[in-house]
VOZA-623058 format. One record per atom (N, C-alpha, C): residue number from 1; residue in three letters; z negated, y, x; atom name. Coordinates in Angstrom, 3 decimals. Layout:
REM residues N
+------+------+----------+----------+----------+------+
| bake | kese |       zz |       yy |       xx | tinu |
+------+------+----------+----------+----------+------+
|  NUM |  Ala |        Z |        Y |        X |   CA |
...
+------+------+----------+----------+----------+------+
//
This chain:
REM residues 119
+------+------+----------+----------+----------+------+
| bake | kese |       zz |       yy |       xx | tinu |
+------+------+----------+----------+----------+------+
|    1 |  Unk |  -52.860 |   63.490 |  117.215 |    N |
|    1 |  Unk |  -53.230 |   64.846 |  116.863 |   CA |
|    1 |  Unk |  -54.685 |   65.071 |  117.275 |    C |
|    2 |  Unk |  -54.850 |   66.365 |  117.630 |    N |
|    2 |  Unk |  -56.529 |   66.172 |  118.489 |   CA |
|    2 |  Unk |  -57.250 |   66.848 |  117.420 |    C |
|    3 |  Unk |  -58.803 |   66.292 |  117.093 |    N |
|    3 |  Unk |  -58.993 |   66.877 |  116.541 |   CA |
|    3 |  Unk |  -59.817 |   68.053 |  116.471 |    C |
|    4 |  Unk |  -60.032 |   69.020 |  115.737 |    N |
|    4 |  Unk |  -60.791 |   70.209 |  116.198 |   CA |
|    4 |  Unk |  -62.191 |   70.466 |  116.633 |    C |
|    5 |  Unk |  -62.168 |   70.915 |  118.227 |    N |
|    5 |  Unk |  -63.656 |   71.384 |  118.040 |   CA |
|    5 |  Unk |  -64.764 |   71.930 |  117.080 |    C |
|    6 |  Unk |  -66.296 |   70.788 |  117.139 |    N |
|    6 |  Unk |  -67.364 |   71.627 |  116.757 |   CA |
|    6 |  Unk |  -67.431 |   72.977 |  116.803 |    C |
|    7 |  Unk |  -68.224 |   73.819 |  115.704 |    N |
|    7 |  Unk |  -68.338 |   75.454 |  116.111 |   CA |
|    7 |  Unk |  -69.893 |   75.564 |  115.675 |    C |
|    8 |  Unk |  -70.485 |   76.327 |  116.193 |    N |
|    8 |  Unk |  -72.184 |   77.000 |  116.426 |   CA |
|    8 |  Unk |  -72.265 |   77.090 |  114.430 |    C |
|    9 |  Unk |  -73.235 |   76.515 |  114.092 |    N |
|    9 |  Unk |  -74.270 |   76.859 |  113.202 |   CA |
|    9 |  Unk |  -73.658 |   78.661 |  112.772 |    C |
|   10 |  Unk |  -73.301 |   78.793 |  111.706 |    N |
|   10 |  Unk |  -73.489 |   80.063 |  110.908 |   CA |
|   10 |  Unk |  -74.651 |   80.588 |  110.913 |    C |
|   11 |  Unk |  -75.827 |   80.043 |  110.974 |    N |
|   11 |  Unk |  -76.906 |   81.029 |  110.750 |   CA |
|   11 |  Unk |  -77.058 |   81.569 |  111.737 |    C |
|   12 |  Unk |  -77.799 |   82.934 |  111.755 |    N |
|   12 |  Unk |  -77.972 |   83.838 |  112.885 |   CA |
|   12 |  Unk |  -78.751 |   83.439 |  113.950 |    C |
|   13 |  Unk |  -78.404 |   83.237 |  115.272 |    N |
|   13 |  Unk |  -79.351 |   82.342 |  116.028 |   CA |
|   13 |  Unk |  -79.405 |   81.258 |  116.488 |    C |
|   14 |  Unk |  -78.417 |   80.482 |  115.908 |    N |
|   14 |  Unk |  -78.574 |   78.850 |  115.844 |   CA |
|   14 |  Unk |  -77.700 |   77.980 |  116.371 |    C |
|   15 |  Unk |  -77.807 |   77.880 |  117.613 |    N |
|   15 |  Unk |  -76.829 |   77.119 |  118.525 |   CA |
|   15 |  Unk |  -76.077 |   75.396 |  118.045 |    C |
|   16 |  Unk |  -76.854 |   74.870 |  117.319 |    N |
|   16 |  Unk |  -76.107 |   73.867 |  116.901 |   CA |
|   16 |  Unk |  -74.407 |   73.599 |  116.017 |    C |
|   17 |  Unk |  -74.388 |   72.832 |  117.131 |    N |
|   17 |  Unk |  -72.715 |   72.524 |  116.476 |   CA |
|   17 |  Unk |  -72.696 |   71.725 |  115.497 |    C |
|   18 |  Unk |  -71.976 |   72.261 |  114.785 |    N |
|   18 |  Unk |  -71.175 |   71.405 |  113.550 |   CA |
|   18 |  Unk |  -70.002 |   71.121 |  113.098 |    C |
|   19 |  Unk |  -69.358 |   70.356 |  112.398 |    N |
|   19 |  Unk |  -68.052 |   69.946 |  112.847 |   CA |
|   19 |  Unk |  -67.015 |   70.691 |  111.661 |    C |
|   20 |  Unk |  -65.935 |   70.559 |  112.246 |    N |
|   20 |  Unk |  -65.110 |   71.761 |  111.552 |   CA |
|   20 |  Unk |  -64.499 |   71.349 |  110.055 |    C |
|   21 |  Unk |  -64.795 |   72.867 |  108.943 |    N |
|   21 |  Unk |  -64.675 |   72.516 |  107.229 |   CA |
|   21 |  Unk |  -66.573 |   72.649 |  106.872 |    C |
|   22 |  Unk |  -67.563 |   72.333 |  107.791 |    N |
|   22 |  Unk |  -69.004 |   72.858 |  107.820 |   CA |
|   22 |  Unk |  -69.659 |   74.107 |  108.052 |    C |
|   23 |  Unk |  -70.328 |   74.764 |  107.332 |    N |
|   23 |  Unk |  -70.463 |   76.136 |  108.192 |   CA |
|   23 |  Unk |  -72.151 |   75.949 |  108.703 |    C |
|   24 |  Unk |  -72.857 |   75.544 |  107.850 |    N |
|   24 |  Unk |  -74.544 |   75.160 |  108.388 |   CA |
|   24 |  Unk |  -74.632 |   74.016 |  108.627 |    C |
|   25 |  Unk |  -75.617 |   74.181 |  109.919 |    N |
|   25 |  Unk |  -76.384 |   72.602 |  110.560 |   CA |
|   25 |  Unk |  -77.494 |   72.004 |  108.872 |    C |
|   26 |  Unk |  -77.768 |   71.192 |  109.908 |    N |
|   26 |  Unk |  -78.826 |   70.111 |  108.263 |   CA |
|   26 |  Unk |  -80.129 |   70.866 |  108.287 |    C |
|   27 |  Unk |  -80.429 |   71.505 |  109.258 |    N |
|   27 |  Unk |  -81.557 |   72.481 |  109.418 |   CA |
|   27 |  Unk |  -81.668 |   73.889 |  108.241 |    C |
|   28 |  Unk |  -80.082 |   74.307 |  108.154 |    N |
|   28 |  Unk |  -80.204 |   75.546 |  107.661 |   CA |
|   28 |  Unk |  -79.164 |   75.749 |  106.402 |    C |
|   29 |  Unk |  -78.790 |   74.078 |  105.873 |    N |
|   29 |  Unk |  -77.786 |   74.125 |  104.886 |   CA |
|   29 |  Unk |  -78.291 |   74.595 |  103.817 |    C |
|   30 |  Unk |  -80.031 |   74.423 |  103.821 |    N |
|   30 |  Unk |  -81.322 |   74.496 |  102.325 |   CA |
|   30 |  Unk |  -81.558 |   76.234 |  102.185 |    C |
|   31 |  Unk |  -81.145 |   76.478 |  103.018 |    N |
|   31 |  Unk |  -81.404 |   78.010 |  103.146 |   CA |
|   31 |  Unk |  -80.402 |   79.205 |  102.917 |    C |
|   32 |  Unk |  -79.347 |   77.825 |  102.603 |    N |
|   32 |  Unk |  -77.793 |   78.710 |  102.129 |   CA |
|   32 |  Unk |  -77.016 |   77.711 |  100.865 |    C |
|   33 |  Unk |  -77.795 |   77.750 |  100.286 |    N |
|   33 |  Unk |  -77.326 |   76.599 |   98.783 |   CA |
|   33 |  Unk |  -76.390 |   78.094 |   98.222 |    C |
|   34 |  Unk |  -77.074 |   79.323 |   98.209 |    N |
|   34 |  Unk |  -76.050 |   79.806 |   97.180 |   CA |
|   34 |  Unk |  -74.231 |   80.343 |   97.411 |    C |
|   35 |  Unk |  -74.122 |   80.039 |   98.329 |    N |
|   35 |  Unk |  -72.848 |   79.817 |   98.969 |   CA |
|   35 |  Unk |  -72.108 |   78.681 |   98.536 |    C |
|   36 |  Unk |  -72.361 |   77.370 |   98.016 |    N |
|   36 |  Unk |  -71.706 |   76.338 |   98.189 |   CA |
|   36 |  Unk |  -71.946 |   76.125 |   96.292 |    C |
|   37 |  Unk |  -73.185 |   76.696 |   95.308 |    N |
|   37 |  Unk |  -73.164 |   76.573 |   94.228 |   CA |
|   37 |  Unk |  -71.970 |   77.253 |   93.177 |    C |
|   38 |  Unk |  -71.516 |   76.406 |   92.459 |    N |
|   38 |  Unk |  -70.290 |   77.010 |   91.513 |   CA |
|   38 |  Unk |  -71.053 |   78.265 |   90.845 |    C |
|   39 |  Unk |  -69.960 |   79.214 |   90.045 |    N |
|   39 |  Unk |  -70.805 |   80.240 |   89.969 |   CA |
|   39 |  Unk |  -71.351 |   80.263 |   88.287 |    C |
|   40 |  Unk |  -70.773 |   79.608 |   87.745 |    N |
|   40 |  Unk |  -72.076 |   79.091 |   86.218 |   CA |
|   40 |  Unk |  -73.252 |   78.527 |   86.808 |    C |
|   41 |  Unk |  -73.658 |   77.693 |   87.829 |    N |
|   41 |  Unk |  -74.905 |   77.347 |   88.286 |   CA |
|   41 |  Unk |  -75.477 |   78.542 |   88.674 |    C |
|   42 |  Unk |  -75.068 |   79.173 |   89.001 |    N |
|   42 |  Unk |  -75.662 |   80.495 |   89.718 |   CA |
|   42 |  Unk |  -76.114 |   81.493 |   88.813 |    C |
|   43 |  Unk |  -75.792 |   81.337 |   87.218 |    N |
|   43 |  Unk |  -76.336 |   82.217 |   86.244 |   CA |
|   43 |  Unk |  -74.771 |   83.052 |   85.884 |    C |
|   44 |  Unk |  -73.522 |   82.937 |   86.355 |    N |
|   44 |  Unk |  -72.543 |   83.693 |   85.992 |   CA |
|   44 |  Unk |  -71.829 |   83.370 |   84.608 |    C |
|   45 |  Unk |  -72.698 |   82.640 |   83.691 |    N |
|   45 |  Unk |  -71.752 |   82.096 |   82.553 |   CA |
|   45 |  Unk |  -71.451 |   82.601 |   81.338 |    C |
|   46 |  Unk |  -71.302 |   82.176 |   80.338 |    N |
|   46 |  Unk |  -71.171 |   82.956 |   79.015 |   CA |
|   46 |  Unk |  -71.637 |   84.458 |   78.928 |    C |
|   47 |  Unk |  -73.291 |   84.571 |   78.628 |    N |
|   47 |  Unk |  -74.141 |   85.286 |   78.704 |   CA |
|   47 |  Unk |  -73.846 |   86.784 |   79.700 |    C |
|   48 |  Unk |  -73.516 |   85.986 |   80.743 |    N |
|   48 |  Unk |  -73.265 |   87.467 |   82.242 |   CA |
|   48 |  Unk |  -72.070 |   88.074 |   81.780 |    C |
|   49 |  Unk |  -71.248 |   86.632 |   81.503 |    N |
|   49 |  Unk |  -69.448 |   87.593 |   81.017 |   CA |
|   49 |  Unk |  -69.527 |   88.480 |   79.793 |    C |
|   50 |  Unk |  -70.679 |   88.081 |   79.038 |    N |
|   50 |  Unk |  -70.560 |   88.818 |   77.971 |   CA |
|   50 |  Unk |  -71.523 |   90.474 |   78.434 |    C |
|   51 |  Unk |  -72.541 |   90.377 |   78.780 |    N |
|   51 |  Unk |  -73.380 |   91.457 |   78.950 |   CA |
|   51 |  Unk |  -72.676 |   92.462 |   80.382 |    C |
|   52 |  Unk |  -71.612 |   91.860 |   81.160 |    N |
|   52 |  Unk |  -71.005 |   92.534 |   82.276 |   CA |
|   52 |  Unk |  -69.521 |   93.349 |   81.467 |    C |
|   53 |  Unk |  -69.179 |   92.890 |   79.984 |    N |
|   53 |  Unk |  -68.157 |   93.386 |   79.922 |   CA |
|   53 |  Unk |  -68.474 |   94.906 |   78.734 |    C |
|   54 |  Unk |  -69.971 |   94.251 |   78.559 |    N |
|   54 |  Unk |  -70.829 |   95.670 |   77.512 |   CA |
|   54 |  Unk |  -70.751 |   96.420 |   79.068 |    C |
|   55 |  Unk |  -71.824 |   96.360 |   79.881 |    N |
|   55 |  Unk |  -71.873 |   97.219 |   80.615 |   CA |
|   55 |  Unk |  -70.614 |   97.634 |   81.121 |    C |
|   56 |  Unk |  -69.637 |   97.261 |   81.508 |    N |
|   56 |  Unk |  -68.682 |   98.114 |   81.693 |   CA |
|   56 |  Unk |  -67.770 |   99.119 |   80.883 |    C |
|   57 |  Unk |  -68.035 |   98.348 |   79.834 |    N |
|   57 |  Unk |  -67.505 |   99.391 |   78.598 |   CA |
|   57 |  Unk |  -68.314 |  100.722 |   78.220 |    C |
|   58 |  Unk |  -69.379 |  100.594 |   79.108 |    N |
|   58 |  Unk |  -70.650 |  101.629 |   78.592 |   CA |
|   58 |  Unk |  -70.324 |  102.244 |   79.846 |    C |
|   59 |  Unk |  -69.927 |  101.887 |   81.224 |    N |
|   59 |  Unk |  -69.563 |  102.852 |   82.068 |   CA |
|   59 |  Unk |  -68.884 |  102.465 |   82.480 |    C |
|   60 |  Unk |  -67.706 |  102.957 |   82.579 |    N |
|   60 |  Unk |  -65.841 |  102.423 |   82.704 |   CA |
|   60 |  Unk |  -65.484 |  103.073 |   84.321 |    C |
|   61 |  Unk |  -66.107 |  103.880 |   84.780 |    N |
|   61 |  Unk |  -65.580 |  104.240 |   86.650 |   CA |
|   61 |  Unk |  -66.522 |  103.634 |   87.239 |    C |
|   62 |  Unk |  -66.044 |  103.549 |   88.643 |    N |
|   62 |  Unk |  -66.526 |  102.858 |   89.565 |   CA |
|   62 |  Unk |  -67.877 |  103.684 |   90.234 |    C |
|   63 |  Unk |  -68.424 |  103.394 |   90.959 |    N |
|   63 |  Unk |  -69.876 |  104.597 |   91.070 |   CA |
|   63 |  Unk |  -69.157 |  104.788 |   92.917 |    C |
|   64 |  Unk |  -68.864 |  104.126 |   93.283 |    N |
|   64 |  Unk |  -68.817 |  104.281 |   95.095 |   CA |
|   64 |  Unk |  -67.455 |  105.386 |   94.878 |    C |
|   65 |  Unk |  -66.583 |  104.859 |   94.424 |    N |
|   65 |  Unk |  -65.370 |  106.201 |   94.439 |   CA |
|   65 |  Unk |  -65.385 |  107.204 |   93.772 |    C |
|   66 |  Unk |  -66.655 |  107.027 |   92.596 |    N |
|   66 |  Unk |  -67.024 |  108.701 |   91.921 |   CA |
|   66 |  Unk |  -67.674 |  109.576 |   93.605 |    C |
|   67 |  Unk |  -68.583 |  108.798 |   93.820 |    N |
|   67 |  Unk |  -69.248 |  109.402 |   95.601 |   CA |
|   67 |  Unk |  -68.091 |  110.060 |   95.864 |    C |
|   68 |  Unk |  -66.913 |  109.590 |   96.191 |    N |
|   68 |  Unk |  -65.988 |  109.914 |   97.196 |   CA |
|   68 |  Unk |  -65.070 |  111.136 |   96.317 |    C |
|   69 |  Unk |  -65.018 |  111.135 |   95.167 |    N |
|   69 |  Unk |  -64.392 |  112.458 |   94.131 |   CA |
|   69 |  Unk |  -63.103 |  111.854 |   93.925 |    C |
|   70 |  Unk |  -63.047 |  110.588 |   93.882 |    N |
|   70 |  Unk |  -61.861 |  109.259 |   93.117 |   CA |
|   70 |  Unk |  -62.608 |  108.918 |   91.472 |    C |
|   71 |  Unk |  -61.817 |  108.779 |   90.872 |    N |
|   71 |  Unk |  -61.832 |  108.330 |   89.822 |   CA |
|   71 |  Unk |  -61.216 |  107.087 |   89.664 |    C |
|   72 |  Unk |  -61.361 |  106.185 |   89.552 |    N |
|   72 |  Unk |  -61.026 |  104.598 |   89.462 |   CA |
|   72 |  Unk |  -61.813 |  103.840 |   88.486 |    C |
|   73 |  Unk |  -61.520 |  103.130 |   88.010 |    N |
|   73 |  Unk |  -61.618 |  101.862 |   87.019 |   CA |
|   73 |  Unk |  -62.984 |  101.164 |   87.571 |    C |
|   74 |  Unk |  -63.529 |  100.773 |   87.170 |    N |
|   74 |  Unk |  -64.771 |   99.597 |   87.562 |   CA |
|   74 |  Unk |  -64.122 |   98.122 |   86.570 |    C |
|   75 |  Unk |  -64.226 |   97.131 |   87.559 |    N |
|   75 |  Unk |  -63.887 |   96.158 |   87.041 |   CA |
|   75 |  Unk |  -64.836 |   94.827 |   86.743 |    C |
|   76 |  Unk |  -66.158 |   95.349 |   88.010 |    N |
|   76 |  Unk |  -66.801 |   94.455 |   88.222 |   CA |
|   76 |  Unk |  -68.347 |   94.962 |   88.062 |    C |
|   77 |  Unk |  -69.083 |   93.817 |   87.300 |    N |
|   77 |  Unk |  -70.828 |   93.994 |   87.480 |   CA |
|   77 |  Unk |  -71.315 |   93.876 |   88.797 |    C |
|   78 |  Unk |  -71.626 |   94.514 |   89.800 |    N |
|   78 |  Unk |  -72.359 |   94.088 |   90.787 |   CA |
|   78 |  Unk |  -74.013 |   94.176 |   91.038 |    C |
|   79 |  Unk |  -74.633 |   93.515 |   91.230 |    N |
|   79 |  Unk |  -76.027 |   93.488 |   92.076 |   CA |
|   79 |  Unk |  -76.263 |   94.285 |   93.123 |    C |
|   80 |  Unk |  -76.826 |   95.518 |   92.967 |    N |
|   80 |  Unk |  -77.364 |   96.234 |   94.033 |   CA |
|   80 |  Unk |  -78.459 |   95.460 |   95.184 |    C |
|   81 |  Unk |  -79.503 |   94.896 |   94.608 |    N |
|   81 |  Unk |  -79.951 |   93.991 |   95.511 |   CA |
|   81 |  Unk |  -79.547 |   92.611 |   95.332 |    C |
|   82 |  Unk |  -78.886 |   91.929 |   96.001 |    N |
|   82 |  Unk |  -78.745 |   90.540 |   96.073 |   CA |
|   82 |  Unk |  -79.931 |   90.121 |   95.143 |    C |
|   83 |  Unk |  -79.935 |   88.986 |   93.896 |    N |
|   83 |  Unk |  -80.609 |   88.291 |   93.553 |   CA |
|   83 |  Unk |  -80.922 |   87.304 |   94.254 |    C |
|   84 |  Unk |  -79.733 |   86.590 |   94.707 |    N |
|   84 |  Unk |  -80.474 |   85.212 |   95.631 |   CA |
|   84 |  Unk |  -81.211 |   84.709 |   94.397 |    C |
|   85 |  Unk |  -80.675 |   84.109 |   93.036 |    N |
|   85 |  Unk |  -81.087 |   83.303 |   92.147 |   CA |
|   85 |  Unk |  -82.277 |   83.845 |   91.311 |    C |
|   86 |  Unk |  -83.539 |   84.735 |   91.820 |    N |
|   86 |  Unk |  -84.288 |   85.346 |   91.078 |   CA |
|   86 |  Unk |  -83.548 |   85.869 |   89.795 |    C |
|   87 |  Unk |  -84.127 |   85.299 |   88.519 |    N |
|   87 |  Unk |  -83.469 |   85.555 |   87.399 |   CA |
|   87 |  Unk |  -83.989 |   86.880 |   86.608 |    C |
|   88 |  Unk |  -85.173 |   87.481 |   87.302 |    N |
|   88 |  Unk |  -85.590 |   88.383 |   86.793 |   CA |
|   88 |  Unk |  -84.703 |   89.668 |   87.672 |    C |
|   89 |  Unk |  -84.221 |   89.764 |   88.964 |    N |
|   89 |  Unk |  -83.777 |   90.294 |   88.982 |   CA |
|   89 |  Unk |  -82.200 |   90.448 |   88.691 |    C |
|   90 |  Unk |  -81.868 |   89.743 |   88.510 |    N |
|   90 |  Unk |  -80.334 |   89.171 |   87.974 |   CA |
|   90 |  Unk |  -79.838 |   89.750 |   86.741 |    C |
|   91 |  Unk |  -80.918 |   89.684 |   85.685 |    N |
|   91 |  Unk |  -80.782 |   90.104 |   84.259 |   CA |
|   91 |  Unk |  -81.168 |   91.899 |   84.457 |    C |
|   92 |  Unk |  -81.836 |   92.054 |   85.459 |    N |
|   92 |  Unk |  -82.275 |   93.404 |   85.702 |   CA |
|   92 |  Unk |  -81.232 |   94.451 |   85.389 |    C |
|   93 |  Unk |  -81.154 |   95.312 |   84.428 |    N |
|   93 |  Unk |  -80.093 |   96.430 |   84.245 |   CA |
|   93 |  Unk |  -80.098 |   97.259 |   85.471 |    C |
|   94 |  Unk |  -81.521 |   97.582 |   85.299 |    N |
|   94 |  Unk |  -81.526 |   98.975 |   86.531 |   CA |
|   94 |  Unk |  -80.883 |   98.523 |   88.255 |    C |
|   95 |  Unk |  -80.703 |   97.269 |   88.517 |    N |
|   95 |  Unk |  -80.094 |   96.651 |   89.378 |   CA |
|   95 |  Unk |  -78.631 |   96.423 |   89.652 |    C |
|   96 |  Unk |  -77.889 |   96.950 |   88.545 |    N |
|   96 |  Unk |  -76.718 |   96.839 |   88.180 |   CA |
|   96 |  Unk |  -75.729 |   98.080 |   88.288 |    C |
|   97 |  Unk |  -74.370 |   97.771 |   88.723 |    N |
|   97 |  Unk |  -73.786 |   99.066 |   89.416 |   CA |
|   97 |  Unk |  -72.216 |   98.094 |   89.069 |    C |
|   98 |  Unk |  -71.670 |   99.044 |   88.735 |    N |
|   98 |  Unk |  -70.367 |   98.996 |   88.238 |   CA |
|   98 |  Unk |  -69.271 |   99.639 |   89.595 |    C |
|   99 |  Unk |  -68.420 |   98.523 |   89.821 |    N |
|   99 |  Unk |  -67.346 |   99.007 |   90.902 |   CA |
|   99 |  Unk |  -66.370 |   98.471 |   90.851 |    C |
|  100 |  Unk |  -65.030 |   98.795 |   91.386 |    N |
|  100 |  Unk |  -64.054 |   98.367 |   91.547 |   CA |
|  100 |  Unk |  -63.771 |   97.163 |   92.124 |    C |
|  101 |  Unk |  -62.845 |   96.094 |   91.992 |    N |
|  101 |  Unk |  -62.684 |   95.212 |   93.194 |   CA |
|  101 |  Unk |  -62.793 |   95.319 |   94.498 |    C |
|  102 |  Unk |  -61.982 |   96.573 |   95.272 |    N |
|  102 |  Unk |  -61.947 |   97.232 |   96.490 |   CA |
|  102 |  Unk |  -63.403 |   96.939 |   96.687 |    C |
|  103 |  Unk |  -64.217 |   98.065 |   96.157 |    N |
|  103 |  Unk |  -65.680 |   98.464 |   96.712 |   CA |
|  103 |  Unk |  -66.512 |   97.057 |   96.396 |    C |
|  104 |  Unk |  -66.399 |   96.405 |   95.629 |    N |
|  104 |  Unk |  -67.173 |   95.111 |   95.205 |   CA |
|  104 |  Unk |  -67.185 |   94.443 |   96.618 |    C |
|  105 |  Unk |  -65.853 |   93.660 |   97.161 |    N |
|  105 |  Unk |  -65.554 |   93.115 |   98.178 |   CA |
|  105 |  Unk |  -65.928 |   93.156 |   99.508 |    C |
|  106 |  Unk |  -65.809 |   94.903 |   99.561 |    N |
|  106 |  Unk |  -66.431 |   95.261 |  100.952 |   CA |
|  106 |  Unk |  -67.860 |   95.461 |  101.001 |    C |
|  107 |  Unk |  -68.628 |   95.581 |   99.660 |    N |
|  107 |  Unk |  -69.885 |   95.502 |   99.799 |   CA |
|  107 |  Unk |  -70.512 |   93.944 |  100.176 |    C |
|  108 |  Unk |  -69.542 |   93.254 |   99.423 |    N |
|  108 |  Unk |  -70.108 |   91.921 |   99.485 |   CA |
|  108 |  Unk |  -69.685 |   91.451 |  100.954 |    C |
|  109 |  Unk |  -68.818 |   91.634 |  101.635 |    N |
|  109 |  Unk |  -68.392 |   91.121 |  102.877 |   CA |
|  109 |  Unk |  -69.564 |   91.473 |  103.884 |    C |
|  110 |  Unk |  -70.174 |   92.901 |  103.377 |    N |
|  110 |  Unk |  -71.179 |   93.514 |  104.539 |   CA |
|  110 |  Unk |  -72.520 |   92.685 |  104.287 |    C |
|  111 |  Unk |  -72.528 |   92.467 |  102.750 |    N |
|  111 |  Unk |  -73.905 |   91.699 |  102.824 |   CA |
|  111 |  Unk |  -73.493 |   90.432 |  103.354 |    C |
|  112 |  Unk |  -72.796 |   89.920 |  103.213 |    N |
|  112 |  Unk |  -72.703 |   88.360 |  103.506 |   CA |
|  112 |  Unk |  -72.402 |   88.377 |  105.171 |    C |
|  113 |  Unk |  -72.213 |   88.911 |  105.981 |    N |
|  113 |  Unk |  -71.949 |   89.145 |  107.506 |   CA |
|  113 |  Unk |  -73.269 |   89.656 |  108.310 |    C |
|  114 |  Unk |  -73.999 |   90.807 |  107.264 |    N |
|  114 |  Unk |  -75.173 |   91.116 |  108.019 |   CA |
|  114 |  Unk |  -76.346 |   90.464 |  106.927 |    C |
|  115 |  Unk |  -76.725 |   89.266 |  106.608 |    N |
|  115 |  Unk |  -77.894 |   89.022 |  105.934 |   CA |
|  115 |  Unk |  -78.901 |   89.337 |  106.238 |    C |
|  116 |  Unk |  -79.692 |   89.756 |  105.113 |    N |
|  116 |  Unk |  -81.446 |   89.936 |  105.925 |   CA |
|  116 |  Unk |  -81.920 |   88.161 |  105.061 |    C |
|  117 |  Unk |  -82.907 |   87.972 |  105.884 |    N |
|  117 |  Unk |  -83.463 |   86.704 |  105.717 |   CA |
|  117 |  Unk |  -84.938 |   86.636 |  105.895 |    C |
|  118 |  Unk |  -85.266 |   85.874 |  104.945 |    N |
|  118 |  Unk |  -87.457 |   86.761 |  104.861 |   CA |
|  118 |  Unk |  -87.780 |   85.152 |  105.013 |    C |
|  119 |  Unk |  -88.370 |   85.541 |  106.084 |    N |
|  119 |  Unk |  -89.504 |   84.104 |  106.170 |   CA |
|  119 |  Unk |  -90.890 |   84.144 |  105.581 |    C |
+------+------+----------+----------+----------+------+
//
């Protein structure tokens, strides 16, 4: 059975191959820990489930399909700006936006496809 070609480094830019079931070289794995951390390490535990299910009970529609003149359910706490682990902004209310699965997903697919990255 042959086995599968290396594929280019995930990070934007970065020609090194890595072998397949890897997505970052050893260069740029430190720079993408929050991808590979379970999500209680990440601050999602007791505390978030509990304060994500007040906030949703305090606003029960979704905010992207109110935009659109849908009325739908919000199911999920989301982060308007990516925390990226900053805990001050994480706990941040005013950072916080209530959406559906649908809209959750595709927001998150766009951030995670187009990252901005601050040196």
């Amino acid at each position: 059975m042959p086995k599968r070609p290396d594929h280019p480094c995930s990070h934007p830019g970065c020609p090194a191959l890595v072998p397949s079931g890897i997505k970052y070289c050893e260069i740029h794995r430190q720079q993408h820990q929050e991808e590979v951390r379970s999500a209680s390490s990440r601050g999602y535990g007791k505390a978030w489930q509990r304060e994500s299910k007040r906030f949703l009970q305090e606003h029960p529609l979704c905010v992207q399909c109110e935009r659109h003149g849908r009325y739908v359910k919000a199911t999920v706490v989301d982060h308007i700006v990516p925390h990226r682990g900053d805990q001050n902004l994480f706990w941040d209310q005013d950072n916080w936006q209530q959406l559906c699965k649908q809209c959750h997903d595709r927001k998150t697919l766009t951030e995670e496809r187009y990252p901005q990255y601050h040196y």
